[in-house]
N, C-alpha and C positions, 0 to 999 in steps of 0.2 A: 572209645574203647570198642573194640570187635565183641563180639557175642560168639563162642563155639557153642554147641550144647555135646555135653557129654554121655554117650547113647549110641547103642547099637541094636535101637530100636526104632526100627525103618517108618513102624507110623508116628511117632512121636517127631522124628527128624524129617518128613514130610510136612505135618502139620505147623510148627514151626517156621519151615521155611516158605508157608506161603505167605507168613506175619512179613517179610520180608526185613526181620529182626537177625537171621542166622546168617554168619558169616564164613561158618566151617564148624567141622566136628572133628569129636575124639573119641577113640574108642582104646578098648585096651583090652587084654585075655578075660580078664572075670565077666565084661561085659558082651565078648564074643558067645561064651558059656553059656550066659542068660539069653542071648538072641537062640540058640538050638540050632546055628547054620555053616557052613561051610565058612572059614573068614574070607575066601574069594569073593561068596557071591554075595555075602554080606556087607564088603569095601564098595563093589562095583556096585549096589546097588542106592548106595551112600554116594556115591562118585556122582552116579548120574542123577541124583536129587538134588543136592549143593554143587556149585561151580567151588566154591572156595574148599582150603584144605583139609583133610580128613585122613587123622594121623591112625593109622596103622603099626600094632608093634609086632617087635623080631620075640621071639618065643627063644630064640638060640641065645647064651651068653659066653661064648669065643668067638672071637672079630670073625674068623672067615665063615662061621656060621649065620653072624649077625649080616656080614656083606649077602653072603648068599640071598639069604633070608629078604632080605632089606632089597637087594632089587630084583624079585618075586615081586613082592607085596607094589614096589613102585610101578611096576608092567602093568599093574590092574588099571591103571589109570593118572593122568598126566597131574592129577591132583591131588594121589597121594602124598601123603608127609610121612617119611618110615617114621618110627618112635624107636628108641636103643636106651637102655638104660645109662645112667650115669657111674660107667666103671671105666676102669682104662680100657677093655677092650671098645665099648659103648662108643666112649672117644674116637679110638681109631676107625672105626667104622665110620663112625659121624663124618671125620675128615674126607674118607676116602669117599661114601654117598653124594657128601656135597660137592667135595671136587668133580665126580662124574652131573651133575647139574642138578640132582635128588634133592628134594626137600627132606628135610629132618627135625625130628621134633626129640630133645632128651630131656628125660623123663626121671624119676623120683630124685629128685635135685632138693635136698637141705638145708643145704649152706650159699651164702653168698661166693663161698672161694670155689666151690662146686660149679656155678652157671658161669663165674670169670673164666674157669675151665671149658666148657660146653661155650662159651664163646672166641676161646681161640683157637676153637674147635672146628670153627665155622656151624654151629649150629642154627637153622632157620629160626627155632625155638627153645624155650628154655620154660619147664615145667615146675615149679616151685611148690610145695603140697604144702599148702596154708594148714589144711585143715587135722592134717595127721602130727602137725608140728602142735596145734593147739591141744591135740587129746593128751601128748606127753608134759603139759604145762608150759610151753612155749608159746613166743608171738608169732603165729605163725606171716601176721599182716608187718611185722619188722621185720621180717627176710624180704619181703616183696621192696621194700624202701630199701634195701640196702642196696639189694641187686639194682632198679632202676639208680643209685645214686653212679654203681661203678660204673655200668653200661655207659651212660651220660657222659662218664667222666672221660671214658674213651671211644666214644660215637661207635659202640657196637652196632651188628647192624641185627644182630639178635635181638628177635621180640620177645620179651617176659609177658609168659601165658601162665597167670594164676589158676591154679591146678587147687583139686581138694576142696571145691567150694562147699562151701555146707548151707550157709544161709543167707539173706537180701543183703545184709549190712556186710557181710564179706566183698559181696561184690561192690556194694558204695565203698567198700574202703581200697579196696583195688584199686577201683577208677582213682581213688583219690588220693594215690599211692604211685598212678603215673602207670597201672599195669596196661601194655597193650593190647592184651588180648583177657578174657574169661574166660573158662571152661566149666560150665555152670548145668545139674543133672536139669533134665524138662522141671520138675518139680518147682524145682528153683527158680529156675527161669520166667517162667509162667506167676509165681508167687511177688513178682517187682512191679504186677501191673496192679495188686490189691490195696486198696485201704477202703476202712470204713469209710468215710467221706466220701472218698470215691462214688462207692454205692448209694450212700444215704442220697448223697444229690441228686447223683441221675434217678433214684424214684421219687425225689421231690420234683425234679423237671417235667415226667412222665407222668403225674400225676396233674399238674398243673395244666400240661398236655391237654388231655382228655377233656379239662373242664373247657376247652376253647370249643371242640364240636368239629374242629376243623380236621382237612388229611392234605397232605403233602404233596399224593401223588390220588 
């Protein structure tokens, strides 16, 4: 499964990526808000830190404002992914960005019949929100099974990018769910490398260490 992190926070998405763990990011308006920067300089400067994709969304919600919109945001660099919401016009856009050769990523996606849609849509991506589906009492990790089951069933060639991750075991159930891609905050991400054990060991090792007298280098 690919790793996005999700952040439009240039050291965080730097830091990351020297793990050499990050596959591509995502960003979206609330998270532009919190970076304080122009979204130009803030894509482009995201562009040139990850080679992989870093979805960009349309702020417009009428197709010729999302196309406009949408190959803007694409000019900033050959690795954007526009983002367009999941409406009919979102669609149409979708269609028409990727037929021009645009990556695109659609976005607050609910329902399984929703990303069936955003995939014959031609979408690059399909963003499925686990985690807002869970706050209203839902599964949000059985929309992710359903969509990988349709995909599959007709070799789309859209990748299901779990979206709304909240916590470690979202993303294990992702993976385990068949999702292609995660889009997981730094926080999150960073918290998959923890366990107790983990720690307890390595300062049992490092203690053990020391009583040798020895050094390495």
């Amino acid at each position: 499964m690919k790793f996005f992190v999700d952040t439009a926070d240039v050291a965080e998405i730097r830091e990351l990526a020297e793990t050499g763990l990050l596959d591509g990011v995502t960003t979206n308006p609330s998270l532009i808000m919190k970076a304080g920067r122009p979204i130009a300089d803030v894509i482009a400067e995201i562009c040139h830190i990850t080679p992989g994709p870093v979805s960009a969304e349309v702020a417009a919600i009428d197709f010729e404002g999302m196309l406009n919109e949408g190959r803007k945001l694409a000019a900033i660099a050959r690795n954007v992914a526009v983002k367009v919401p999941l409406t009919l016009d979102g669609l149409k856009a979708c269609r028409k960005l990727t037929d021009e050769g645009r990556m695109v990523n659609v976005t607050l996606c609910f329902t399984a019949n929703q990303a069936l849609l955003a995939a014959k849509a031609g979408a690059t991506f399909i963003s499925p929100f686990i985690g807002r589906l869970d706050d209203i009492g839902l599964d949000g990790m059985e929309l992710i099974e359903e969509i990988r089951a349709i995909y599959d069933n007709y070799d789309f060639g859209t990748q299901l990018l779990a979206a709304s991750i909240r916590t470690p075991n979202h993303v294990k159930l992702a993976a385990m769910a068949g999702a292609d891609v995660a889009t997981v905050p730094p926080a999150v991400l960073k918290s998959l490398l923890k366990h107790p054990l983990t720690d307890k060991g390595l300062e049992l090792f490092l203690a053990d260490w020391r009583k040798t007298g020895q050094s390495i280098v």
